[in-house]
C-alpha positions as CSV (number, residue, x, y, z in Angstrom):
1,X,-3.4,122.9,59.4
2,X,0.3,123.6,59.3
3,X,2.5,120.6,58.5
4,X,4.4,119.3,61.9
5,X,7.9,118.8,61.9
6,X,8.8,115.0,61.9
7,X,12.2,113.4,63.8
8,X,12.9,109.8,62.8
9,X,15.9,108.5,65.0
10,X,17.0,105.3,63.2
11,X,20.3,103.6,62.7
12,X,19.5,101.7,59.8
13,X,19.7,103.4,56.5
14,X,17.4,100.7,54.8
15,X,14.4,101.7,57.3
16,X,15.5,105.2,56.8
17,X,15.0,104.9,53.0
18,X,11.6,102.5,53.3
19,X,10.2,105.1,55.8
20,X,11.4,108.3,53.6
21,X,9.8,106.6,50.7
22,X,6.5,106.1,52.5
23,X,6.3,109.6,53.8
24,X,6.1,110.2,49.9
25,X,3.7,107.9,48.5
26,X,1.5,108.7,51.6
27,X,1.9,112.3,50.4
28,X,2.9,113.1,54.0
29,X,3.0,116.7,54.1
30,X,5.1,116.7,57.5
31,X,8.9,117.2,57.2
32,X,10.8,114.5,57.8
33,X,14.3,114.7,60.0
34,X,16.6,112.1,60.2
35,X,19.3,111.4,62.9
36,X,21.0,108.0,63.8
37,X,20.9,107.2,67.5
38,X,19.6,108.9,70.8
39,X,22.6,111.2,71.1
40,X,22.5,112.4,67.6
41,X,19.0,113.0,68.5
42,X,19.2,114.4,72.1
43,X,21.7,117.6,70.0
44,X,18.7,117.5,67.8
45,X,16.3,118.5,70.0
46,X,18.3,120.9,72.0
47,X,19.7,122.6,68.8
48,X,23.6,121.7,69.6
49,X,26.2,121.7,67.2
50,X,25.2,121.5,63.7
51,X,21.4,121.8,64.7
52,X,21.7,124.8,65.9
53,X,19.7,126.2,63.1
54,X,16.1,126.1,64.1
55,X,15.3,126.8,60.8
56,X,17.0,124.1,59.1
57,X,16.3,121.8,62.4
58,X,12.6,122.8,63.3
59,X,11.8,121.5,66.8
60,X,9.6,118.0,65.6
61,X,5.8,117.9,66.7
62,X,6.3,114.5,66.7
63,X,9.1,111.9,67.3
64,X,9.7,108.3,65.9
65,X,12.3,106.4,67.6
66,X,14.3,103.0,67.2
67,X,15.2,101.2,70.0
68,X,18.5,99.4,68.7
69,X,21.0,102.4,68.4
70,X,24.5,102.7,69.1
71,X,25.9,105.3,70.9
72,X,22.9,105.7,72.9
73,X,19.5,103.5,72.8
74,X,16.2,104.5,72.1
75,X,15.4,103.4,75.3
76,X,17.8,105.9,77.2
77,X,16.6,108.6,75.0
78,X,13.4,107.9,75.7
79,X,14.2,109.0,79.4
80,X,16.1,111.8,78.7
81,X,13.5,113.4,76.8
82,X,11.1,112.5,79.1
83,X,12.9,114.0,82.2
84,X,13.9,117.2,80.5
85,X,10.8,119.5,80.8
86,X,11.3,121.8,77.7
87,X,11.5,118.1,76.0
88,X,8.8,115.9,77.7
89,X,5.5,117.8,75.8
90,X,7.3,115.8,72.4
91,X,4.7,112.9,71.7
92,X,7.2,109.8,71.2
93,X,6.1,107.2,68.8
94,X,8.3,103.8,69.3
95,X,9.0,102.5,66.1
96,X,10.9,99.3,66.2
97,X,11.6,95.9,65.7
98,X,11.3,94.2,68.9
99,X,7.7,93.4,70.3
100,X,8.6,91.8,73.8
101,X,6.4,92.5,75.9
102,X,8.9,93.5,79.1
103,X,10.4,96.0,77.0
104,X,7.0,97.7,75.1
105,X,5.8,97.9,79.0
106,X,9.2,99.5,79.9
107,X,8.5,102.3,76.9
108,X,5.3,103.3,78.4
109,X,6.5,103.6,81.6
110,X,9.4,106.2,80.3
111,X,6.6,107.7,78.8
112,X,6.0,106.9,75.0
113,X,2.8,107.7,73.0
114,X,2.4,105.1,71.0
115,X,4.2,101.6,70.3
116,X,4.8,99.9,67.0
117,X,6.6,97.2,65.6
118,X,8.2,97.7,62.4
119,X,6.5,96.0,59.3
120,X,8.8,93.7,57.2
121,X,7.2,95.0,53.7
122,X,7.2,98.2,52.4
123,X,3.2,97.9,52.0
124,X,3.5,97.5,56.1
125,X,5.3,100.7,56.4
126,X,3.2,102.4,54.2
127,X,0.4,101.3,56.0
128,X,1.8,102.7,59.4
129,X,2.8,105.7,57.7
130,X,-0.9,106.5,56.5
131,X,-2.3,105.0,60.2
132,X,0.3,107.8,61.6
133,X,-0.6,110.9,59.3
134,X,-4.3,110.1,59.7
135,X,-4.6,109.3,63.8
136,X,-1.6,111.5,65.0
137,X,-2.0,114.8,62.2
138,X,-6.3,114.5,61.7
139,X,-7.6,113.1,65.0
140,X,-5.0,114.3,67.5
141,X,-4.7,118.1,68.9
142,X,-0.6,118.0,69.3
143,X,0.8,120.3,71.8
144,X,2.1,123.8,70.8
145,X,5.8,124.2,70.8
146,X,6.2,127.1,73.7
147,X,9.9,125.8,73.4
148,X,11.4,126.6,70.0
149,X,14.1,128.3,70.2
């Protein structure tokens, strides 16, 4: 199986680093992409300005996404990518801090995958990052990308 393209959106360059270094030890064979908040993210995915480049900026198979972002929130990304219908066939993993119960009901109503809450420890990352590669990349038939440009 070909590796999938990867897009962590995260505005904190310690989780960026922790998750990076996961992907590694996990011998993730996925790309990883990194952008820092739901705008950077929402150019990303429609190859604007400097990801333009689909090449360099593969459309992801798969999207991790923070919540707490400035500029735009995970949460209003969510719906954007949801409501966009070359977008909404991305599977959105929710990768953050918070675990209230109000707002991991909200995510699933925009229309996330899957929702985690981010491990303190770098073990707990790994962890996820191994749970991820096996359930989402070995169990799970991802959709084709009919939208790359």
């Amino acid at each position: 199986m070909q590796p999938v393209p990867i897009v962590l959106a995260e505005d904190d360059e310690d989780d960026q680093m922790i998750v990076r270094k996961a992907f590694k030890k996990a011998r993730f064979r996925s790309p990883l992409q990194m952008v820092s908040d739901g705008q950077e993210l929402m150019r990303y995915l429609r190859a604007e300005g400097e990801y333009s480049d689909r090449q360099s900026f593969p459309m992801p198979g798969l999207i991790l996404l923070d919540l707490n972002m400035p500029v735009m929130s995970g949460e209003e990304a969510l719906a954007e990518i949801k409501a966009d219908k070359n977008l909404k066939h991305i599977p959105v993993v929710i990768l953050t801090t918070t675990d209230d119960q109000t707002g991991v009901n909200r995510c699933y109503e925009l229309g996330a995958s899957t929702f985690i809450t981010k491990p303190v420890t770098f073990s707990g990352f790994l962890e996820v990052v191994s749970e991820l590669q096996l359930y989402w990349f070995s169990l799970v038939d991802l959709p084709d990308d009919q939208n790359a440009q």
